[in-house]
Structures are given as C-alpha cells and as structure tokens.
C-alpha positions as CSV (number, residue, x, y, z in Angstrom):
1,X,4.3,-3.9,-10.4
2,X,5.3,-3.6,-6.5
3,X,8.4,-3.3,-5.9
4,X,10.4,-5.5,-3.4
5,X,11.1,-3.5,-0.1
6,X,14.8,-4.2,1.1
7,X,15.2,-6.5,4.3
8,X,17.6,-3.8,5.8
9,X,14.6,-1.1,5.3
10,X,12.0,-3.6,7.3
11,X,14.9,-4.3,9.8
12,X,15.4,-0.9,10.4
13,X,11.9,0.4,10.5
14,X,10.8,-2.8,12.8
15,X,13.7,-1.4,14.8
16,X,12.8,2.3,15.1
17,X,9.1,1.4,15.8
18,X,8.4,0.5,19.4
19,X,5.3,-2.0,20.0
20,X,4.0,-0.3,22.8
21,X,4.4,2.7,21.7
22,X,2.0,1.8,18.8
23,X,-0.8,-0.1,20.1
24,X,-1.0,2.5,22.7
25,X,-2.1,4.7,20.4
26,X,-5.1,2.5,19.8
27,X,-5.9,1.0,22.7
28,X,-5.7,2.0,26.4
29,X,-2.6,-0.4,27.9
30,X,-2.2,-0.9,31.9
31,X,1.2,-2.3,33.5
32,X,1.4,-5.9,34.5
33,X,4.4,-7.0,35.6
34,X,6.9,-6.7,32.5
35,X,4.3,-6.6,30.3
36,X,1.3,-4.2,29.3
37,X,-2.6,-5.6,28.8
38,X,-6.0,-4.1,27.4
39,X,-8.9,-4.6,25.8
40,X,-8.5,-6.4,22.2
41,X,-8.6,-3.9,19.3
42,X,-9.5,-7.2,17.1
43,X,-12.6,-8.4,18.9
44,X,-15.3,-7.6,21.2
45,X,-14.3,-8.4,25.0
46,X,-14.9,-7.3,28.6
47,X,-12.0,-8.3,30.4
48,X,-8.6,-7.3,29.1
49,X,-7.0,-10.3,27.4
50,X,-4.2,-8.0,24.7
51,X,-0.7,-8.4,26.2
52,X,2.1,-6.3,24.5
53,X,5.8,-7.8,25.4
54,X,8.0,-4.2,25.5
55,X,11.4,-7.3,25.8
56,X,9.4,-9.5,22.9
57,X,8.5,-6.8,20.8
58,X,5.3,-8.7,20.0
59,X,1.9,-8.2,20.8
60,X,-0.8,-11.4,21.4
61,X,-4.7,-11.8,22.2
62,X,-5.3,-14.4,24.6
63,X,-8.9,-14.4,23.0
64,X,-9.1,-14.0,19.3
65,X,-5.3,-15.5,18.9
66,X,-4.1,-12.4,16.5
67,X,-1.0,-10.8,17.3
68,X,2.7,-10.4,16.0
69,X,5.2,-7.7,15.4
70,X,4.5,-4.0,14.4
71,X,4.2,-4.5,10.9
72,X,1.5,-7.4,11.8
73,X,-0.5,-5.5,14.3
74,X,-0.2,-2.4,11.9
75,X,-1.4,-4.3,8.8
76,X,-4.5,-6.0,11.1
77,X,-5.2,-2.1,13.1
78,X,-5.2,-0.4,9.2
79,X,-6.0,-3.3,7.0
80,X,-3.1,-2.8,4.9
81,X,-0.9,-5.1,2.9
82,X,2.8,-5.1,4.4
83,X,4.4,-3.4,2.2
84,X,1.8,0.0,2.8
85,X,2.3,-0.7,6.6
86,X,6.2,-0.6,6.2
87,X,5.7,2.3,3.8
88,X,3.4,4.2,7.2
89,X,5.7,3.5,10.0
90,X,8.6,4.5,8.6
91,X,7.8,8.0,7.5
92,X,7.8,9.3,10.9
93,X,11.0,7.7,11.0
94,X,12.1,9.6,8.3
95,X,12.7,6.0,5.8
96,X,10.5,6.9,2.9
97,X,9.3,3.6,0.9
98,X,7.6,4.1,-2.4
99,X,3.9,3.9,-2.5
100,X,2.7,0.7,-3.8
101,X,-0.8,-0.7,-5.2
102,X,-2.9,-0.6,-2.1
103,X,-5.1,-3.6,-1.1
104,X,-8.2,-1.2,-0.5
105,X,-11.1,-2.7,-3.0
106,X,-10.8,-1.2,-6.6
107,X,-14.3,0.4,-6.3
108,X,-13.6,1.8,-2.8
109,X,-10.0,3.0,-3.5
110,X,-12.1,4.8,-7.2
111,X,-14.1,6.4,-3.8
112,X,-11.3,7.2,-2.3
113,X,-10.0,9.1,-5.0
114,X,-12.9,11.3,-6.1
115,X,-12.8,12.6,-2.4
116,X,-8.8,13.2,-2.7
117,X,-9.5,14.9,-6.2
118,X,-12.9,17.0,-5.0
119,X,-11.4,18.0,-1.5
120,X,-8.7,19.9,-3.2
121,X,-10.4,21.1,-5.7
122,X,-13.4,22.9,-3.1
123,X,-10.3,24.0,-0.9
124,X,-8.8,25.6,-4.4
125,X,-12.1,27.2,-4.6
126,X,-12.6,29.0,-1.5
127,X,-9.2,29.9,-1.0
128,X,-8.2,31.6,-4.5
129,X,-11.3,32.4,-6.2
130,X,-14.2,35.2,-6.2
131,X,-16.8,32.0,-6.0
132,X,-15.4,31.1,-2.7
133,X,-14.8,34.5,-1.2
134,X,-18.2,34.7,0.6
135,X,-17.4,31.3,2.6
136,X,-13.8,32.5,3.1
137,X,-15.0,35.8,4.8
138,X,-17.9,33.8,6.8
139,X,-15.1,31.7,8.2
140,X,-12.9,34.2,9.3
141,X,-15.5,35.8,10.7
142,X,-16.4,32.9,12.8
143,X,-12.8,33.5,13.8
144,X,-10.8,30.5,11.7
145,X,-7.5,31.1,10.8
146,X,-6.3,30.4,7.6
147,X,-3.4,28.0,9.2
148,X,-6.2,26.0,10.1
149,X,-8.6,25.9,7.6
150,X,-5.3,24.6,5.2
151,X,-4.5,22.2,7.5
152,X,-8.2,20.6,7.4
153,X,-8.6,21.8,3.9
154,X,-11.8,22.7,4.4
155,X,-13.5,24.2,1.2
156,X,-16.6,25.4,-0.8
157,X,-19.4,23.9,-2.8
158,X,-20.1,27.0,-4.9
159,X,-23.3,27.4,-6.4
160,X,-23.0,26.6,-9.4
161,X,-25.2,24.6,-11.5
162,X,-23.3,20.9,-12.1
163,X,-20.2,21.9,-10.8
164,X,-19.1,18.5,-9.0
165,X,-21.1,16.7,-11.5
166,X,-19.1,18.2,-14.0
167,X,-15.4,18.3,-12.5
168,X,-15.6,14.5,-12.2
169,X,-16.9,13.9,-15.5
170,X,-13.7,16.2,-16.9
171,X,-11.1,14.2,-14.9
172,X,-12.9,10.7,-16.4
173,X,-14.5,9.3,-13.2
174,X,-17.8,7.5,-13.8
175,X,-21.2,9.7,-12.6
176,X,-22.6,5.9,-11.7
177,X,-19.3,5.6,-9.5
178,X,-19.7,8.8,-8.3
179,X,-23.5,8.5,-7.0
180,X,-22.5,5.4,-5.0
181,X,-19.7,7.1,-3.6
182,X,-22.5,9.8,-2.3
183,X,-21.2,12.6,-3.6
184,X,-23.7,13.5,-6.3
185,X,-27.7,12.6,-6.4
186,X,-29.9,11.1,-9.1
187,X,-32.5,11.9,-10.5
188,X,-34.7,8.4,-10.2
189,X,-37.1,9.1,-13.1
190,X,-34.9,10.6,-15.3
191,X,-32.1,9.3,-14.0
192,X,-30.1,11.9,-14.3
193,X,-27.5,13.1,-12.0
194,X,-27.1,16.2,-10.5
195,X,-25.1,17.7,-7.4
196,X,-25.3,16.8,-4.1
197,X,-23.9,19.7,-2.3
198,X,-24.1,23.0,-3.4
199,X,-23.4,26.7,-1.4
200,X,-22.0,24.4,1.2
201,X,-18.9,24.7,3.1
202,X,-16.9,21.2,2.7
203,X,-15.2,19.8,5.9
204,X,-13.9,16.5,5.0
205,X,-14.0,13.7,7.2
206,X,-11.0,11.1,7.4
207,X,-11.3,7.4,8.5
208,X,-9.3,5.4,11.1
209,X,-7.1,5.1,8.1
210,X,-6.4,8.6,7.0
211,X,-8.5,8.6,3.8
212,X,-11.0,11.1,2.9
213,X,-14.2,8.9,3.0
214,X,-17.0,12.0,2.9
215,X,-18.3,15.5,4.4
216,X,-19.6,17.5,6.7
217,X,-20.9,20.3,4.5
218,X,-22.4,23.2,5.9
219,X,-25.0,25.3,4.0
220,X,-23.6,28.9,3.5
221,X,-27.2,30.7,2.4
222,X,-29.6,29.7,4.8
223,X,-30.9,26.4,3.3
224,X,-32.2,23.6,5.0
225,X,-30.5,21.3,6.4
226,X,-27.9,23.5,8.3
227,X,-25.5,20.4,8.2
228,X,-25.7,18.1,5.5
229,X,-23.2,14.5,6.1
230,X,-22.2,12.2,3.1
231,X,-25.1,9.5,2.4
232,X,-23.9,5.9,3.8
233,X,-21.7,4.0,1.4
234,X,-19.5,1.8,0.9
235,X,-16.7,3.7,2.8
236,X,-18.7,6.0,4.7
237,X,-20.6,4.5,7.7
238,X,-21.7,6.5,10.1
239,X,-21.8,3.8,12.9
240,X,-18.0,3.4,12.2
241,X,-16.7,6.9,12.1
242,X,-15.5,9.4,14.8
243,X,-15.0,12.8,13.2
244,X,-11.2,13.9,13.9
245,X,-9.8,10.5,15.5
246,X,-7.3,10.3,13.4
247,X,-5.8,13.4,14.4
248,X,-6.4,13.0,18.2
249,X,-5.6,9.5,19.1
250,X,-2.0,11.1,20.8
251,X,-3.9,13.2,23.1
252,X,-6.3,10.8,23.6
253,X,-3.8,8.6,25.1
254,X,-1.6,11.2,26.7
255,X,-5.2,12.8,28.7
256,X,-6.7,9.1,29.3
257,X,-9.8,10.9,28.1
258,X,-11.8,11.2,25.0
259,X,-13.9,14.8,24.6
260,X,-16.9,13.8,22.4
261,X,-18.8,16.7,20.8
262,X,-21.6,17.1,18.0
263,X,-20.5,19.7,15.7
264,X,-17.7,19.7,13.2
265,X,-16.7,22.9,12.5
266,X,-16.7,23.4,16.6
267,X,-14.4,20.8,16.6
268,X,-12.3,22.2,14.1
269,X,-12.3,25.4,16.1
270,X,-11.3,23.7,19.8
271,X,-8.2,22.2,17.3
272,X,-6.8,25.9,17.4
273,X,-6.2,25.6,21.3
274,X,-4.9,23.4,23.2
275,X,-7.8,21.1,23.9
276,X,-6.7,18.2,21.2
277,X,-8.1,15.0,22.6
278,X,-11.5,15.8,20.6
279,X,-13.8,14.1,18.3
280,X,-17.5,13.7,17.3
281,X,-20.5,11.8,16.2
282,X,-21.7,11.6,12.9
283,X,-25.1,13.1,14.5
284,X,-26.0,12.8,18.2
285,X,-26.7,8.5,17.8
286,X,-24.2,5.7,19.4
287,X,-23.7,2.8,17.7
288,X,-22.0,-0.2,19.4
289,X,-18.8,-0.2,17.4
290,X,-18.4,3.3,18.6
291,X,-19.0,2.0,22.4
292,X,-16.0,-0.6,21.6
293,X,-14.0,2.5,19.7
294,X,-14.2,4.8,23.0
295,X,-13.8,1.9,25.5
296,X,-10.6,0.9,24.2
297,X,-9.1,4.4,23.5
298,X,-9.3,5.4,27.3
299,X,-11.1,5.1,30.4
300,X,-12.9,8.8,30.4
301,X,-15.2,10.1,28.4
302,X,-16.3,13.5,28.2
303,X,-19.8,14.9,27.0
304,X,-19.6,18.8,25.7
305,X,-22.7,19.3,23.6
306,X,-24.4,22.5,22.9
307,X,-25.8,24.4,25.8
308,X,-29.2,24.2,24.2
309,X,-32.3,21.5,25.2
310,X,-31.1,19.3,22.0
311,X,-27.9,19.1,23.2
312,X,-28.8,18.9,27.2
313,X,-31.0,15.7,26.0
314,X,-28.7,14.0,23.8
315,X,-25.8,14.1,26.7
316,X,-28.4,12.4,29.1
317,X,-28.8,9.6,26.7
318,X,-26.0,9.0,26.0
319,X,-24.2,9.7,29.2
320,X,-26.2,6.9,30.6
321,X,-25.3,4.2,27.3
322,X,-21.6,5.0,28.1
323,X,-21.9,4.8,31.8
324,X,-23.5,1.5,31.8
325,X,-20.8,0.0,29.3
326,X,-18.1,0.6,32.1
327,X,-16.5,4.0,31.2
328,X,-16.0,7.1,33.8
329,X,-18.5,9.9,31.9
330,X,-18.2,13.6,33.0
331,X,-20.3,16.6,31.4
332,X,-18.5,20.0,30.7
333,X,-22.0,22.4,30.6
334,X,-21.8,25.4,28.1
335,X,-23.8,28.4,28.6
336,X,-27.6,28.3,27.4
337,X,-27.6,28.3,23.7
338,X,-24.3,28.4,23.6
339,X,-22.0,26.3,21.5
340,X,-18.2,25.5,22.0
341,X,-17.0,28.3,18.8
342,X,-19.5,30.3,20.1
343,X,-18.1,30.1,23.7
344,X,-14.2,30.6,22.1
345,X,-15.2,33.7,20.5
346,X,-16.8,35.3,23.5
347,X,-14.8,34.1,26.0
348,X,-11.5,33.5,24.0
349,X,-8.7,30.4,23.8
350,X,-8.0,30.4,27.7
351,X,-11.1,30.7,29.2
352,X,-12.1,27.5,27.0
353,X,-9.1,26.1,27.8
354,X,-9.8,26.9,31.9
355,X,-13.0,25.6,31.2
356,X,-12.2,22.3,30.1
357,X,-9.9,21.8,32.4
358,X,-11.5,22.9,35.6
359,X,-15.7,22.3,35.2
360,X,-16.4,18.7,34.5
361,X,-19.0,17.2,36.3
362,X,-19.5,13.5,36.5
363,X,-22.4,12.5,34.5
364,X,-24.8,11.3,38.2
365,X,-23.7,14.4,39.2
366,X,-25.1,16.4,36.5
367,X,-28.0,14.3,36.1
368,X,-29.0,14.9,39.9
369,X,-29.4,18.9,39.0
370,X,-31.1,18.4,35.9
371,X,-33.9,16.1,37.9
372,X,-33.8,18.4,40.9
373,X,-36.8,20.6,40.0
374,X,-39.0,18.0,39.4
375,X,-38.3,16.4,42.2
376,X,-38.4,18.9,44.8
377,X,-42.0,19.5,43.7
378,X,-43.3,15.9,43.7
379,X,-42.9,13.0,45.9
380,X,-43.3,10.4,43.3
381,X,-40.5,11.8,41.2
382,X,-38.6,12.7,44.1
383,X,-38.8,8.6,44.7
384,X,-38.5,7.6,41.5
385,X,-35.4,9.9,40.3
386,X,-33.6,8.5,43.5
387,X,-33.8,4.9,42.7
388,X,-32.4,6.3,39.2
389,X,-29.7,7.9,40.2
390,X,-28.7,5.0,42.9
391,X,-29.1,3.0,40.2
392,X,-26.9,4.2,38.3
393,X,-23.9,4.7,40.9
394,X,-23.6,1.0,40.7
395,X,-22.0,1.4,37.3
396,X,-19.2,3.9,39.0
397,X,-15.8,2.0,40.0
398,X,-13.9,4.3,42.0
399,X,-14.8,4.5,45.7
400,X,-13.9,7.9,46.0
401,X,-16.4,9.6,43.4
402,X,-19.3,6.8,44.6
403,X,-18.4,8.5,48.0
404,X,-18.2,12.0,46.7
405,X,-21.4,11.5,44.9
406,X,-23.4,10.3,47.4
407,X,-22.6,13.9,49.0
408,X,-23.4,16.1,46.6
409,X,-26.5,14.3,46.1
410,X,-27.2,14.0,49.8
411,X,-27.0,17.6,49.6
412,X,-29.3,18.3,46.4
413,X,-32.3,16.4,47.9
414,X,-31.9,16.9,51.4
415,X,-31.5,13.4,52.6
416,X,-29.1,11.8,55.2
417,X,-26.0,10.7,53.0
418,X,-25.7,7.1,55.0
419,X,-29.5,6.7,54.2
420,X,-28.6,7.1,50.7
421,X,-26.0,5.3,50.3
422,X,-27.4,2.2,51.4
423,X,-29.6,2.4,49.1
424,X,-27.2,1.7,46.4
425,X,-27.0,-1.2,44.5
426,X,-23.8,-3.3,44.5
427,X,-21.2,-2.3,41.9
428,X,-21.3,-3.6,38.6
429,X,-18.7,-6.8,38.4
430,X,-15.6,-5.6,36.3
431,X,-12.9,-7.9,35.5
432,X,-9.6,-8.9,37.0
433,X,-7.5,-7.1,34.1
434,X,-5.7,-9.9,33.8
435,X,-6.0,-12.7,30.8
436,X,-8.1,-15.2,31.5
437,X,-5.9,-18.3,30.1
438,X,-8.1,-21.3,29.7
439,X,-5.8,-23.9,30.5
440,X,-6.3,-27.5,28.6
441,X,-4.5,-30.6,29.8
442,X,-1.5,-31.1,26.9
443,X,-1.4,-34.8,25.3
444,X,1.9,-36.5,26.0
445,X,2.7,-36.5,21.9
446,X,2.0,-33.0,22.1
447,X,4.3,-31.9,24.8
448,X,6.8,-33.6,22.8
449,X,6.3,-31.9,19.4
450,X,6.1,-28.1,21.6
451,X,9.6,-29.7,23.4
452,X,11.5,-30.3,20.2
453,X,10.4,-27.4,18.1
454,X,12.0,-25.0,21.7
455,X,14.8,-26.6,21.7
456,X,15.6,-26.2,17.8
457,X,14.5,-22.4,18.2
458,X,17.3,-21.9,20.9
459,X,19.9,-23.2,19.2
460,X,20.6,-22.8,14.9
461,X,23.3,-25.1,15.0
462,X,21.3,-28.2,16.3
463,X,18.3,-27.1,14.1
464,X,20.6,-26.8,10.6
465,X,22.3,-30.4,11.8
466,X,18.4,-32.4,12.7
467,X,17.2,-30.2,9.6
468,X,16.4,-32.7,7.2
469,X,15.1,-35.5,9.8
470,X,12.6,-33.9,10.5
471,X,9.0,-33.9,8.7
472,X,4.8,-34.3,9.3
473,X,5.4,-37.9,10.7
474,X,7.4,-36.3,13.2
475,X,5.8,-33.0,14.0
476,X,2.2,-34.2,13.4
477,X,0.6,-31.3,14.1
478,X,-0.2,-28.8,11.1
479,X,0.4,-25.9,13.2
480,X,3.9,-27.0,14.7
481,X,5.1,-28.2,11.3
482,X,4.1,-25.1,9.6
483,X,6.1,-23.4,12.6
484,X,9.0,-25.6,11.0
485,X,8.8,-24.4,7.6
486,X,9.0,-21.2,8.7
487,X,12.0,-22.0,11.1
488,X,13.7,-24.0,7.8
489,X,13.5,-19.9,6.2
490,X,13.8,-17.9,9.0
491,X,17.5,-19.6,9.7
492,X,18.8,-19.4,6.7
493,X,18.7,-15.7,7.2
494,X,19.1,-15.3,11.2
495,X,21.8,-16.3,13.4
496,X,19.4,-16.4,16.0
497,X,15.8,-17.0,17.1
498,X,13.6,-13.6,17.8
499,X,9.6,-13.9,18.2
500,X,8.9,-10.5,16.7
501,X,10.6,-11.2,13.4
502,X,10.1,-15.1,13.3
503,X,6.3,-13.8,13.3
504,X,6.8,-12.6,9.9
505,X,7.8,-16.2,8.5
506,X,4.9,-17.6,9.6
507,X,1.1,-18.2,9.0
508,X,-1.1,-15.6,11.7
509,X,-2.9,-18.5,12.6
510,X,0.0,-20.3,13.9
511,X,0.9,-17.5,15.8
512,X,-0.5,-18.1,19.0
513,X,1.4,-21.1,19.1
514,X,4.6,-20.0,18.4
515,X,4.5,-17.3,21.2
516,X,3.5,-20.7,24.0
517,X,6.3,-22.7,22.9
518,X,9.0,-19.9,22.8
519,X,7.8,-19.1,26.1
520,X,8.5,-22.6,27.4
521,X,11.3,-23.0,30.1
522,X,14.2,-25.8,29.1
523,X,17.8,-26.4,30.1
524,X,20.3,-24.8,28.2
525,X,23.0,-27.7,27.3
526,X,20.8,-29.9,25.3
527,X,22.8,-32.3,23.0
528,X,22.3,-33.6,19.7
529,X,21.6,-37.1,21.2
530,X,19.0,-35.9,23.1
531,X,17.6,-34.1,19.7
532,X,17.9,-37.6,18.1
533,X,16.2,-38.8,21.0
534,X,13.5,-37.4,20.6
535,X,13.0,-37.5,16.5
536,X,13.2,-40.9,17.2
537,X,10.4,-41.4,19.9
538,X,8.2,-39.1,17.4
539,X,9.0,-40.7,13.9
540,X,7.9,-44.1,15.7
541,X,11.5,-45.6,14.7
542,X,11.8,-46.8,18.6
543,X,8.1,-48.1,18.1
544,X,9.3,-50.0,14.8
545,X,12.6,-51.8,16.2
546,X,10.0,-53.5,18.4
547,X,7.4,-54.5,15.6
548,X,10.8,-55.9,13.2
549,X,11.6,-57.9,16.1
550,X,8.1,-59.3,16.1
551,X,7.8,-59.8,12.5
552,X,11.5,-61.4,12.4
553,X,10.5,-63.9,15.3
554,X,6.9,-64.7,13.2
555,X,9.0,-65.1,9.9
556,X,11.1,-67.7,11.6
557,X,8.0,-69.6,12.7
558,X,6.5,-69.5,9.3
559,X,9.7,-70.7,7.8
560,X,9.6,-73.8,10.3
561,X,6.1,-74.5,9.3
562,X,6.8,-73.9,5.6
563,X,4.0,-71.7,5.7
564,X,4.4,-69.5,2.4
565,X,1.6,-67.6,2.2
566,X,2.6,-66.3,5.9
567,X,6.3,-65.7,4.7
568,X,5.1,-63.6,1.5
569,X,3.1,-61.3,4.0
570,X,5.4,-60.8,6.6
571,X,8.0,-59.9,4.5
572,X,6.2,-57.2,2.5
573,X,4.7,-55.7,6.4
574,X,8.8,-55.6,7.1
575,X,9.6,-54.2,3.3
576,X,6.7,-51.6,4.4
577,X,8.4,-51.2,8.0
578,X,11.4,-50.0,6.7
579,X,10.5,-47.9,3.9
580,X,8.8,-45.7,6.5
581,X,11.1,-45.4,9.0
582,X,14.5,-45.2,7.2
583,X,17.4,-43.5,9.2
C-alpha cells in the first residue's frame, strides 16, 4: 500500500529544488535572455528547442511538447512515478520520504534485485574472507585503496563450483529469472544452469537511474576473456549505458567536457584523483543513443584510450563519428602500451592530473601526425589524407582552432597555410540556438477560449464567481477544458496561479498549452462583465437571442395562417433553444 506524501513535503521539496539546477545536470543549458535553452533530453533534435524558465520554475520542449516542474521533468529524466521522484530530490535536501512500490516492471525490478543482493554479497567476499584474499591483494597492488573499492563495491566471483547459482537459489530467486537477468548460463541440452562468472573480479555497473543493472568482471587467473560484460537483457543494453555517468554527470557539467575511456577498472582508478568528469563504453563501439547521451551532456568530448594500436584505432573511429555529429573532440595520447592505471602508478596522481589538464590535442590535429608518415612518403596519400583532413575541419565551429589548425597542419606537411585553407570546405550549418516556434494562424474562437481561460488564471476571485458557468460548450476545446478542470482543483487549494505547480493538476499533454496561454499579455482590471461577456459570446447565448427572435416572429406568422403543424415545430426548436442556453 503507498502511502500518501504530505502536500507540505512536495511544497517544500519543489521549493528546495531549483529547475535549472536540475536539468543542468542532464543536459548542456546556454543563457538566452531570462531564460536557459538546449538540446531536448526527451527526443532527438539538432537545434536547441528545451527552454528552462529560472522565474517559472518550469521547463518546456518547443518540439516534443513535454515539460513541467521538477517533479515532472524528474519522473520523465528517471522514469519514475511521482512519489519515487519526490522521495530522490528531497534526500539531498535532507526530507527523507518513505520508499514506495516502484513503477520499474516486476520482472526487471526481480533483475534489479538479484544484482543489489549478488553485488553485496561478492563485495562481502573479497573483503572479509580467505576466498577473496587473492583479488583483494591484486587490487591493492594495482594500487586501489580500500576507500574506493567500498565506495564502488567492487567484489569477487570466487571459484567455486555453483556459487552464484547457488546463493540465489538459497535466498528464493528463480535460476529461469536469473539466466535472463544474465547472470548465470545454461546449459542448452541439458538445460542446466551453471555460473556465469567465476575467479572474476566484479565491478558493477549502474544505470542513468542508479540501479545495478550488470558487470564488468575481470578474470583474476589468466582466463580468457580478460574482461567479461553482463550478456544484453532486459535492463542491460550496452547501446544505452555509459559506465560511471551516474556518478560524473556534476563534473561533467561543471568541465563542459566528457572524458570517454575503454576500461573500467581504469576508470575506477582516475575516480581516486581529481579527474571526475569520466566515463566509458561498454566496449570500444558507439551507438546512436550514446551520440545523443554525449551531445547533450556538454559540448567537449575527450578520447583517452590505451596507448596501444587497439586503442590508437578505436580513437580515430570514433573521434571522426563524434566530430561529424557537431561535438568539439580532443585526444589526450598515453604512452605506447600504456594504459591510464598504468600511467597513475608510474607517474603518480599529479602528473595524471597535469596531463589531463595540459596535453589534449584536438582530434584533426592528432589525426594529421598519425597520417604524417604515410604521407610524407607518397604523393597519392599525401593528396588524399589532405582532402581528409580539410574535410573534416568543416565539421570544426570555432574560428580560432579552424585557424590554429590550419597551422599546425601547414606546418606538418609543408604547405603554404593560405593554400590550405582555401581548400577547406564550408562549415557545417549549425543552428541558431534558439527555438524554432512554428507559428500557426489562431482561429477567432480559439483566441477567445486562450483569452478567458488567462484571465481566470490571474485572478481566483473572478474564477470561483464564473465557476459554474462555465463548461465544454463554452471551452470547446478538450485541451483548454481539461486546463479548466485542473484550474476547478488547483483553486480550491491555491490563492494564486503559479505554472510550476498548476503543472501538477494537469494532463502532460495539455501542458504545452497551459505554458502559451499563461504567457499571454492582458490588462490587469478586467471585470466580471467583461468575463460574462465573453461566456456569453462562447456559450452561443448572444447567437441564440437572435434565433428566439426569429422563431418568435415565424410563430407569429404561423399563428396568422393557422398553420399547426408549423406552430408545433417551432415551439419545440424554441423549447430546445432554451434548454441549451439557460442563464
């Protein structure tokens, strides 16, 4: 059974929690004017068309129409029922809400679970027992504290035969469950289970969420493969998942820069200094949705792979795929077959940290040196990797690093800079930053309707006075009369109109709606009569005075005629008349 959260402990959370401050940590926000845009977190776009109102305290897509308070944007960002995203935003407030049922499918959240359950259970392993002492000693070897290898409860698979297997059989979870939750295998023609991972060190991985979807497990005796990820299921997709986000989405905004590396446990060592705007792939591909992730989380992107040939390759492919979809890429190079814990232990915390901050090269930049050889030694290359890298300065926005380019590469090839540079394409079109509005001309009926419904938001006591004379026959639109309703609620609570918590009263569809018509200018002294006015011109009772004079005039005829039959018909089209339109 939920339990019913308080008004006063939404009021006051809604009021602790700032709405910039929050879809800032999602998305990458730029001033306009009094308001802040970027690209939608909700749906795919190009040019930025997500305003955030700091005065409003609401949020609105121009685009996909979604939008609304914190509590509304938090639910949509998280996919969370209300009461779980009043429950999250007010912890760091210090308001502590009662968990309550979550709205995460029953199989997923069974998922969800057995990861919770098995993550502490391998981290009770290699921390307190003799199964887990090898692992424990290999780590702080490598050089991992044991602060930090609590804090990402990392842990051990011991070999043992059916230990996972068996763990989740003892606490009652389902081996069928289980196997589709990839964390043990079957057997296909015996069908028998049997465990997944086994001598492996366990580093979980968390979704956008915070939940512990799968692993990173890497093997501790040699076996093949050295990393082994969590199959894909049904909370575990690869294409989906940044390692670490959830933990670096603050630095991410504060840097305006995203450092995307390849190995986990590297990861989890550059998270002991004070490089924290880091994450990683689930393997060295890019997937689209991880394209729109990075784009919206901050204009820079950062490539630090291992300094081996893998890792040199994988940086020029994907260097290129992010360059192309309109981010600023830079390379930070690592010594030949060296990795980033490799480099901390040799070098230690502040010549990483000097590193990161002072040797990134923009991706055309480091491209040019890695096609250099080749070039210098034949013509056709030499050609070829030119209109390459020209090609892809198109893609760079800022004049200043186009410019600075074209020198460095100038001086790499030995070729006139000016000759060069005219040989660049033009630069890729980018958009204005501002929403694109696309205005639609307003029916007369309609302007009314938006008119009304302003002027009873702006003032209660005219709304609680017209309350009751107003319904679909006046307000024919299904959108502005379910902005009514929630008007008719939202009063009998609030002294006074406020989009971000009217937003809660209403459908999300009729959102977008309510944010045009509270931002429409009118006068402030408007009257009742003019009210009146107005319910009358949109109820059709003007219309009708018209159409009884009419019928009156033809009843009068008929009577003269003694027409009956006439008489009998006008009289019910009046009896009709005024039924509908009664005052």
């Amino acid at each position: 059974m939920q339990v019913r959260i308080p008004e006063e402990t939404v009021e006051a959370v809604k009021q602790g929690t700032d709405i910039t401050d929050l879809v800032s940590s999602y998305i990458k926000l730029e001033k306009r004017g009094r308001n802040y845009v970027g690209l939608c977190p909700f749906h795919n776009e190009n040019t930025p068309s997500f305003t955030v109102s700091p005065d409003k305290q609401i949020c609105h897509c121009f685009g996909c129409k979604k939008g609304g308070n914190v509590f509304q944007f938090f639910m949509e960002a998280e996919n969370v029922a209300f009461s779980e995203a009043v429950r999250r935003l007010g912890k760091p407030l210090g308001i502590e809400i009662e968990k309550q049922e979550s709205n995460v499918d029953d199989n997923e959240m069974q998922f969800i679970k057995m990861h919770e359950y098995l993550t502490d259970l391998y981290h009770h392993v290699l921390m307190h027992t003799k199964e887990g002492e090898t692992a424990l000693e290999y780590l702080e070897d490598r050089g991992f504290t044991p602060e930090i290898i609590r804090r990402e409860k990392i842990g051990i698979a011991p070999s043992m035969k059916d230990f996972t297997k068996n763990a989740l059989t003892e606490k009652g979870f389902s081996l069928e469950m289980a196997y589709q939750a990839g964390l043990i295998s079957r057997n296909e023609e015996a069908f028998t289970y049997y465990d997944r991972f086994s001598s492996r060190i366990m580093i979980p991985i968390l979704n956008h969420q915070g939940y512990n979807v799968g692993y990173t497990a890497r093997s501790l005796d040699g076996r093949e493969p050295k990393y082994l990820n969590t199959p894909e299921t049904a909370i575990f997709q690869k294409r989906r998942l940044l390692y670490n986000l959830n933990d670096a989405r603050k630095a991410i905004r504060s840097h305006d820069e995203v450092i995307l590396m390849e190995g986990h446990l590297d990861i989890v060592k550059v998270k002991m200094t004070a490089v924290q705007n880091v994450v990683g792939l689930m393997g060295t591909a890019l997937s689209d949705e991880h394209i729109r992730m990075l784009h919206r989380l901050a204009s820079n992107v950062t490539l630090m792979f291992d300094g081996d040939g893998a890792g040199q390759n994988a940086q020029l492919s994907l260097g290129e795929t992010l360059l192309e979809a309109g981010l600023d890429v830079f390379i930070i190079s690592l010594p030949k077959g060296m990795d980033p814990d490799e480099y901390i232990e040799q070098n230690g915390r502040e010549a990483f940290e000097d590193l990161v901050r002072s040797e990134k090269r923009h991706y055309i930049h480091f491209k040019a040196e890695y096609l250099l050889e080749e070039s210098m030694n034949n013509d056709m290359a030499f050609s070829t990797n030119l209109k390459t890298l020209t090609g892809h300065m198109k893609f760079v926005k800022d004049e200043v690093i186009r410019e600075r380019l074209i020198q460095h590469i100038s001086q790499l090839y030995k070729i006139d800079a000016k000759s060069l540079g005219q040989n660049i394409p033009a630069p890729a079109k980018k958009g204005s930053g501002a929403p694109r509005i696309q205005s639609r001309q307003i029916p007369l009926r309609e302007r009314k309707e938006r008119y009304l419904l302003r002027a009873l938001m702006q003032d209660v006591g005219l709304f609680k006075r017209f309350q009751e004379s107003i319904d679909a026959e006046v307000l024919t639109s299904s959108s502005y009369y379910g902005i009514f309703k929630g008007l008719c609620t939202y009063f009998d609570k609030h002294e006074a109109f406020d989009i971000s918590s009217f937003s809660q009263y209403i459908d999300g569809d009729h959102f977008s709606d309510a944010v045009e018509i509270d931002g429409l200018l009118i006068h402030d002294d408007i009257t009742g009569d003019e009210i009146n006015d107005y319910i009358e011109d949109l109820s059709g009772i003007r219309n009708s005075e018209k159409e009884k004079r009419s019928l009156y005039l033809q009843l009068q005829e008929a009577e003269n005629s003694n027409d009956i039959e006439l008489q009998v018909k006008l009289v019910q089209q009046l009896n009709e008349l005024n039924s509908r339109y009664k005052r």
